[in-house]
py3Dmol code that shows the C-alpha trace and the ligand (Angstrom):
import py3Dmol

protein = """\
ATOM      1  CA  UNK A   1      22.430  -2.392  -8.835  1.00  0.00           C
ATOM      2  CA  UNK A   2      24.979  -0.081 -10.409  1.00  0.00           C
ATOM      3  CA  UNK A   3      23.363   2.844 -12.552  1.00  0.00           C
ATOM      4  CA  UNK A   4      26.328   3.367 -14.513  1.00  0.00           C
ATOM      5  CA  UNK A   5      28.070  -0.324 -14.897  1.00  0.00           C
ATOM      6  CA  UNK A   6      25.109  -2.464 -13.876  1.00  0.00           C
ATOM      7  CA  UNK A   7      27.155  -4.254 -11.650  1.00  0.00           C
ATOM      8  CA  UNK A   8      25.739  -5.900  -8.053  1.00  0.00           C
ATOM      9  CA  UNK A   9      28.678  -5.198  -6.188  1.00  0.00           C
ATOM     10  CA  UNK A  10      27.449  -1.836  -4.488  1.00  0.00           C
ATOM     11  CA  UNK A  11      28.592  -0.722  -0.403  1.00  0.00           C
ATOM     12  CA  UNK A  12      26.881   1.211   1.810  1.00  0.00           C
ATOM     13  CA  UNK A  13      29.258   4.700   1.850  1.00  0.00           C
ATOM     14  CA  UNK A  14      28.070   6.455   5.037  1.00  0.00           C
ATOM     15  CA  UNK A  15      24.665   9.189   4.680  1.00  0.00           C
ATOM     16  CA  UNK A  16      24.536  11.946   3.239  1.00  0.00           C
ATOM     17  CA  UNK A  17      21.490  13.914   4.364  1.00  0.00           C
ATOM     18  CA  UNK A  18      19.873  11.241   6.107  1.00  0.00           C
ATOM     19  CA  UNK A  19      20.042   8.765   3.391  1.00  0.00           C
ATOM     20  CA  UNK A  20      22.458   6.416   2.829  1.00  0.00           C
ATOM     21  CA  UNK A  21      24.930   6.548  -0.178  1.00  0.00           C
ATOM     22  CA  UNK A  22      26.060   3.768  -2.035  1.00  0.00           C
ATOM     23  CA  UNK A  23      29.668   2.969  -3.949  1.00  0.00           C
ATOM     24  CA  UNK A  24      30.090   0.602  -6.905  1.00  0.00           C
ATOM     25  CA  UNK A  25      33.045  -0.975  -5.927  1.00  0.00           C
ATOM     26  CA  UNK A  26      33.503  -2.179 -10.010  1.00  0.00           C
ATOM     27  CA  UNK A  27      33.506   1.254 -11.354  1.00  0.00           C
ATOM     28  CA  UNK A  28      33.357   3.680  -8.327  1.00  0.00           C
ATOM     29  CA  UNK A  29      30.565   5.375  -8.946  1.00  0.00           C
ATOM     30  CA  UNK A  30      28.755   6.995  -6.064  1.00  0.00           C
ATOM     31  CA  UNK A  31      24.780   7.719  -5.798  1.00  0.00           C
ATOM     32  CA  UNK A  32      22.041   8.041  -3.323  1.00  0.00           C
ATOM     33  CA  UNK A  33      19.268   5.489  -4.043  1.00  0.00           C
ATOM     34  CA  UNK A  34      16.160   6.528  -4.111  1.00  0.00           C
ATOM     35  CA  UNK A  35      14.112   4.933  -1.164  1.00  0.00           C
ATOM     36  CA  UNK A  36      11.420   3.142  -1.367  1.00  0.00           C
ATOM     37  CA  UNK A  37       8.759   5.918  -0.337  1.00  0.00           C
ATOM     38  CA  UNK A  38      10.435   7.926  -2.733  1.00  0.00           C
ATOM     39  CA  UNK A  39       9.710   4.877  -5.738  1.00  0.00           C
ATOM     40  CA  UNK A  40       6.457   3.978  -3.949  1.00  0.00           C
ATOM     41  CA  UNK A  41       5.460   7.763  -4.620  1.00  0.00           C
ATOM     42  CA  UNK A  42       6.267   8.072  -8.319  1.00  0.00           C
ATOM     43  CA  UNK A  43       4.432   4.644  -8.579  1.00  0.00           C
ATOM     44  CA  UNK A  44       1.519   6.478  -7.103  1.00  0.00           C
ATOM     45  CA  UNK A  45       1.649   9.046  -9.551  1.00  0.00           C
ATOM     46  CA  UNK A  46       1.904   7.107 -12.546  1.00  0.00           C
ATOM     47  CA  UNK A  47      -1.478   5.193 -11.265  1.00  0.00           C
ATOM     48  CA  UNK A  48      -3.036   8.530 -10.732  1.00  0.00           C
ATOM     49  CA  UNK A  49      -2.519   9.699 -14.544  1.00  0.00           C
ATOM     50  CA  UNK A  50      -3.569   6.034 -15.638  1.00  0.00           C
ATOM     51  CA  UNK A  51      -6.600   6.508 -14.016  1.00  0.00           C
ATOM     52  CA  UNK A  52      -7.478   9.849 -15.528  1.00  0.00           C
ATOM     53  CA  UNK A  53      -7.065   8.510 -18.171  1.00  0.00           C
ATOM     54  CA  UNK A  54     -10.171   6.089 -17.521  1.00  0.00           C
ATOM     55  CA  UNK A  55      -7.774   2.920 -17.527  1.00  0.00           C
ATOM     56  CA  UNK A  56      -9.287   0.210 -15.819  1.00  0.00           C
ATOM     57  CA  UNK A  57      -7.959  -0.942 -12.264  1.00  0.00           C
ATOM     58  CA  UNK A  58      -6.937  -4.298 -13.706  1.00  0.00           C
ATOM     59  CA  UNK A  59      -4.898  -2.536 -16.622  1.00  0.00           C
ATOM     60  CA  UNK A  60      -3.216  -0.320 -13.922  1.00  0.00           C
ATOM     61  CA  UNK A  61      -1.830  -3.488 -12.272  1.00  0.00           C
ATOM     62  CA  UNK A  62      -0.376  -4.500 -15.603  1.00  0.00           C
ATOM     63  CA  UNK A  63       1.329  -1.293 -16.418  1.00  0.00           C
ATOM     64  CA  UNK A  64       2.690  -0.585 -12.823  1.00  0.00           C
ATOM     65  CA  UNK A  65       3.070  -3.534 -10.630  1.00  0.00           C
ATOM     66  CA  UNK A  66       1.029  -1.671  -8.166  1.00  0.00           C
ATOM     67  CA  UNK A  67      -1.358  -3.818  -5.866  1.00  0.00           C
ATOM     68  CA  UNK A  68      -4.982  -3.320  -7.009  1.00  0.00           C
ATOM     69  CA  UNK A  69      -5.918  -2.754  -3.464  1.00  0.00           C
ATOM     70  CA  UNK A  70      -3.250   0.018  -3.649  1.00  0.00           C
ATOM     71  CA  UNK A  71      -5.228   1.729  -6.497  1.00  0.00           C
ATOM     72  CA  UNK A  72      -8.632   0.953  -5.241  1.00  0.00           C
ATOM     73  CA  UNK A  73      -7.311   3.036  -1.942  1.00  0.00           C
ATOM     74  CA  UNK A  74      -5.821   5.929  -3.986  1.00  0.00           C
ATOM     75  CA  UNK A  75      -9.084   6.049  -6.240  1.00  0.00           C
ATOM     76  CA  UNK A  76     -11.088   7.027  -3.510  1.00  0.00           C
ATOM     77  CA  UNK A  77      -8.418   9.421  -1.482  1.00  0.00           C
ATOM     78  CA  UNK A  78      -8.331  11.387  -4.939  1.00  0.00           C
ATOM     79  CA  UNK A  79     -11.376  10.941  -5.208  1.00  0.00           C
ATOM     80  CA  UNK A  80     -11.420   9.721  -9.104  1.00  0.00           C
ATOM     81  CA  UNK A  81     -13.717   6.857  -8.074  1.00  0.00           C
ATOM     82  CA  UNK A  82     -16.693   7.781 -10.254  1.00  0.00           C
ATOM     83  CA  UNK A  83     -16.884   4.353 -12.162  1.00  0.00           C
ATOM     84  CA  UNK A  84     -19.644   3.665 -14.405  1.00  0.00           C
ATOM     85  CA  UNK A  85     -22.332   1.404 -12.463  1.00  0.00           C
ATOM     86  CA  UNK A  86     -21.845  -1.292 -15.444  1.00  0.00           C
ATOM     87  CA  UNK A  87     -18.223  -2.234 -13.685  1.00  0.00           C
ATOM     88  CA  UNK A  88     -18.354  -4.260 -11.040  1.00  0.00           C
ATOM     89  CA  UNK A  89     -16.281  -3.970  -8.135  1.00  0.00           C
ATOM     90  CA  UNK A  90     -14.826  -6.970  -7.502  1.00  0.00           C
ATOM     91  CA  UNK A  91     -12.467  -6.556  -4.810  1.00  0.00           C
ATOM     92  CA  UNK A  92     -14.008  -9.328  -2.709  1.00  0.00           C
ATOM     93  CA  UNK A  93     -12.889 -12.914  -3.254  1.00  0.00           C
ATOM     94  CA  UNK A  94     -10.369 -14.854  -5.089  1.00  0.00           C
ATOM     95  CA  UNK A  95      -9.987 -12.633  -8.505  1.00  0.00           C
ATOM     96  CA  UNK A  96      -9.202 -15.343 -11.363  1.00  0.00           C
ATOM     97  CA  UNK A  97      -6.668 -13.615 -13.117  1.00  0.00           C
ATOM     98  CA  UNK A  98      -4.943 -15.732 -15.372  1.00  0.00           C
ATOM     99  CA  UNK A  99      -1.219 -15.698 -16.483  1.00  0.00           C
ATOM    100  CA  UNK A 100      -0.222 -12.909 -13.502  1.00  0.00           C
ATOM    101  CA  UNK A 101       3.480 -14.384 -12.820  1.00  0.00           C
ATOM    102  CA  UNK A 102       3.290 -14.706  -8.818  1.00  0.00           C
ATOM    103  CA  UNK A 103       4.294 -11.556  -6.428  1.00  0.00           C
TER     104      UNK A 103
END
"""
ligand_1 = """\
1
ZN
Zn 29.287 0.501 -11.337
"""
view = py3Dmol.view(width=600, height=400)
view.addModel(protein, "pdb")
view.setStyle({"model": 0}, {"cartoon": {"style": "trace"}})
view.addModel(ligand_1, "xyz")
view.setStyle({"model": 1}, {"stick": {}})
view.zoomTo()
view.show()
């Protein structure tokens, strides 16, 4: 989607540096879209200051859209996985969350 106009009508415009650069064809404007590693990445950092911040895993989920899996595997590469004994990891089995809208 356009970042200036909004609109959907976007083409491919050759690479520049290895990435590919897109046109609006409604207003002409030109950008490089940020790949998905690159969104993926900033994700990763958001969940990384929500979790200094003590937030719990499930409130992480709500506030990025990242899979709880994903934040159960970047608590313990940073090693912030010093939860309190009273929560109960509950990675295992069907997790009744209700009112998630589907992935
Ligand atoms: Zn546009």
């Amino acid at each position: 989607m356009c970042a200036r106009c909004g609109s959907e009508h976007i083409r491919r415009n050759g690479t520049q540096g290895g990435q590919p650069k897109y046109q609006c064809k409604a207003c002409g404007y030109q950008a490089r879209f940020v790949p998905a590693a690159l969104a993926k990445a900033a994700q990763y950092a958001q969940v990384e200051a929500l979790l200094t911040e003590r937030n719990s895993q499930r409130s992480i989920v709500r506030a990025t859209g990242v899979a709880r899996m994903t934040i159960a595997r970047l608590i313990k590469k940073s090693g912030a996985g010093r939860a309190p004994a009273a929560a109960s990891p509950d990675e295992k089995g069907p997790t009744p969350e209700a009112g998630s809208p589907g992935t």
